[in-house]
C-alpha positions as a Markdown table, in Angstrom:
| # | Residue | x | y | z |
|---|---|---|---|---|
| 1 | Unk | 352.2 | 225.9 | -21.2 |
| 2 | Unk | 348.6 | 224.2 | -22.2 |
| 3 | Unk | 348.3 | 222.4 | -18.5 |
| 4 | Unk | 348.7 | 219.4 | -16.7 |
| 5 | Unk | 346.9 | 216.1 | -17.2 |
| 6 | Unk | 345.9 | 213.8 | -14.3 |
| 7 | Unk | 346.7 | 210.2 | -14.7 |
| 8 | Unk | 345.9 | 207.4 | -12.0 |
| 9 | Unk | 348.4 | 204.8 | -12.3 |
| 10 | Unk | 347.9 | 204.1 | -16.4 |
| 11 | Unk | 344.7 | 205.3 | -16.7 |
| 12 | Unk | 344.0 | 209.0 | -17.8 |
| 13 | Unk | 341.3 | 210.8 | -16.1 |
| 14 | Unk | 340.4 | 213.3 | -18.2 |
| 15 | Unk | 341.2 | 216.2 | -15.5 |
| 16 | Unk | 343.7 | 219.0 | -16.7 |
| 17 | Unk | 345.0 | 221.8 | -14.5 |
| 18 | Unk | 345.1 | 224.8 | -16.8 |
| 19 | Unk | 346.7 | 228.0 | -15.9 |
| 20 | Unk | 344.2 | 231.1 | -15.6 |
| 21 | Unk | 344.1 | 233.1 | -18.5 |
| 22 | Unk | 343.3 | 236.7 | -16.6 |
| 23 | Unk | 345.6 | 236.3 | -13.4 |
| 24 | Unk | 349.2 | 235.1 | -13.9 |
| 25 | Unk | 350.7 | 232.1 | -11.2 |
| 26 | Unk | 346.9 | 230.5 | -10.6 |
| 27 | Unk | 345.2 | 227.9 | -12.3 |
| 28 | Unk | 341.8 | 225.9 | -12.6 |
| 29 | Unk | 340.9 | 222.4 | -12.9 |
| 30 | Unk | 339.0 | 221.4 | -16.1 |
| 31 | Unk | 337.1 | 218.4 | -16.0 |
| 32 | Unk | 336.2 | 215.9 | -18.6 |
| 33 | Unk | 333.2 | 217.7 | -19.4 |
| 34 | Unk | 334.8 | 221.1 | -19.8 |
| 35 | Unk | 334.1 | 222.6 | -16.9 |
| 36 | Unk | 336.7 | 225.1 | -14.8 |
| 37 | Unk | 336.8 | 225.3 | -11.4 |
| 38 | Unk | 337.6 | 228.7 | -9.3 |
| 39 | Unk | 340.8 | 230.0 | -9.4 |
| 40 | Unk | 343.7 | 228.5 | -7.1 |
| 41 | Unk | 347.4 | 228.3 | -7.0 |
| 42 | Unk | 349.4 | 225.3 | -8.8 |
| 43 | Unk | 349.6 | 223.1 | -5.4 |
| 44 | Unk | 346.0 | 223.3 | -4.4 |
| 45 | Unk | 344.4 | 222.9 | -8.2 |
| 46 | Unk | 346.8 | 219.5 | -8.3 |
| 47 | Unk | 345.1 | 218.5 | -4.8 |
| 48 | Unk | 341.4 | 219.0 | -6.1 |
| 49 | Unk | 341.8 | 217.7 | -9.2 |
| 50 | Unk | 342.9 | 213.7 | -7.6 |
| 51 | Unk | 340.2 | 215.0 | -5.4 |
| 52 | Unk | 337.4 | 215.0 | -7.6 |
| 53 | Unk | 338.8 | 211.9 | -9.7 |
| 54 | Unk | 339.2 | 209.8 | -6.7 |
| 55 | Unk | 336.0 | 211.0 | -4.3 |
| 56 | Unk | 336.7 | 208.3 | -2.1 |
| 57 | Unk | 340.6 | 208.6 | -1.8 |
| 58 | Unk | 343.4 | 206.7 | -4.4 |
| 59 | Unk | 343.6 | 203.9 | -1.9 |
| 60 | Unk | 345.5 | 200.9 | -2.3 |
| 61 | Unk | 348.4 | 201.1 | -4.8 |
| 62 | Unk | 347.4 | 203.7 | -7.1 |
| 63 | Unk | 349.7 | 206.7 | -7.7 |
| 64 | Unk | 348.8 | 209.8 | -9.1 |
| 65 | Unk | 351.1 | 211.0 | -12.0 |
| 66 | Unk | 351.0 | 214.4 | -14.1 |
| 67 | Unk | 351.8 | 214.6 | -17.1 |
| 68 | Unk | 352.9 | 218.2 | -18.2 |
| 69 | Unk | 351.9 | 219.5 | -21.4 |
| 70 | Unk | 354.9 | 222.5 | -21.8 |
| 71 | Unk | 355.9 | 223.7 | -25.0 |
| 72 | Unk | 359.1 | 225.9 | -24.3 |
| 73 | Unk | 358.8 | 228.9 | -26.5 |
| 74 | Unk | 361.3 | 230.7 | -24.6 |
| 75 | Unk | 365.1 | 229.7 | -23.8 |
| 76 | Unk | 366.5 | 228.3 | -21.1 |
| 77 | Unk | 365.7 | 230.2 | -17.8 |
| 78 | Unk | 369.5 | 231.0 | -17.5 |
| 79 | Unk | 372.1 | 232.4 | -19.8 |
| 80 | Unk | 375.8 | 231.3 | -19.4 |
| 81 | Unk | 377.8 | 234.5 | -19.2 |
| 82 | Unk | 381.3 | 233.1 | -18.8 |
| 83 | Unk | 382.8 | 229.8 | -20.0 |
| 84 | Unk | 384.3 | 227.6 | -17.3 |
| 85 | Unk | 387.5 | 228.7 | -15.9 |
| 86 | Unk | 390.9 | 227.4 | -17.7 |
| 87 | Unk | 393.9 | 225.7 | -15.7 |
| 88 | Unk | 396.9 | 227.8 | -15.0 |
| 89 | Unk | 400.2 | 226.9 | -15.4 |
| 90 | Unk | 402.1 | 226.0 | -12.1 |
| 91 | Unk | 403.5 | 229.2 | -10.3 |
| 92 | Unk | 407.8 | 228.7 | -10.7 |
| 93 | Unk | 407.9 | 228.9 | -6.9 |
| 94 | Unk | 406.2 | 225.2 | -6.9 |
| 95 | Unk | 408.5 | 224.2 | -8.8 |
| 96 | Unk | 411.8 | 222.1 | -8.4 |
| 97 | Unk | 414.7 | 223.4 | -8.8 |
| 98 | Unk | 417.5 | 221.1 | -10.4 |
């Protein structure tokens, strides 16, 4: 996964949440300039970065949106074991009897 990109409303803001390259499950904000920020989990990097975008708050309308920049190099995160379960044919005891 390269990151995620901040976007207010339409407009990109040039902040990217990157995860850490030494410690696993944190990331860093990296701002327009290319700076990086100290390292924080996923939640909290998301929070700073509309935080440094928007120093006075979104306000009004504007929504913050992410766009996430995954490339999935590995498989889905669960393997099907079994297929789905096949109908069985109705017990004779259901049955009528003629």
């Amino acid at each position: 996964m390269t990151g995620f990109e901040l976007r207010i409303g339409k407009r990109r803001t040039g902040f990217v949440v990157v995860p850490d390259t030494k410690w696993p499950g944190m990331y860093r904000v990296r701002a327009p300039d290319g700076g990086l920020s100290d390292v924080v989990n996923l939640s909290r990097a998301k929070d700073a970065a509309v935080c440094l975008a928007c120093p006075r708050g979104l306000g009004g309308s504007a929504v913050a949106h992410w766009d996430s920049r995954e490339t999935d190099t590995e498989g889905p995160p669960m393997r099907y074991s079994d297929p789905p379960a096949t109908m069985v044919a109705a017990s004779p005891l259901n049955e009528r009897v003629a």
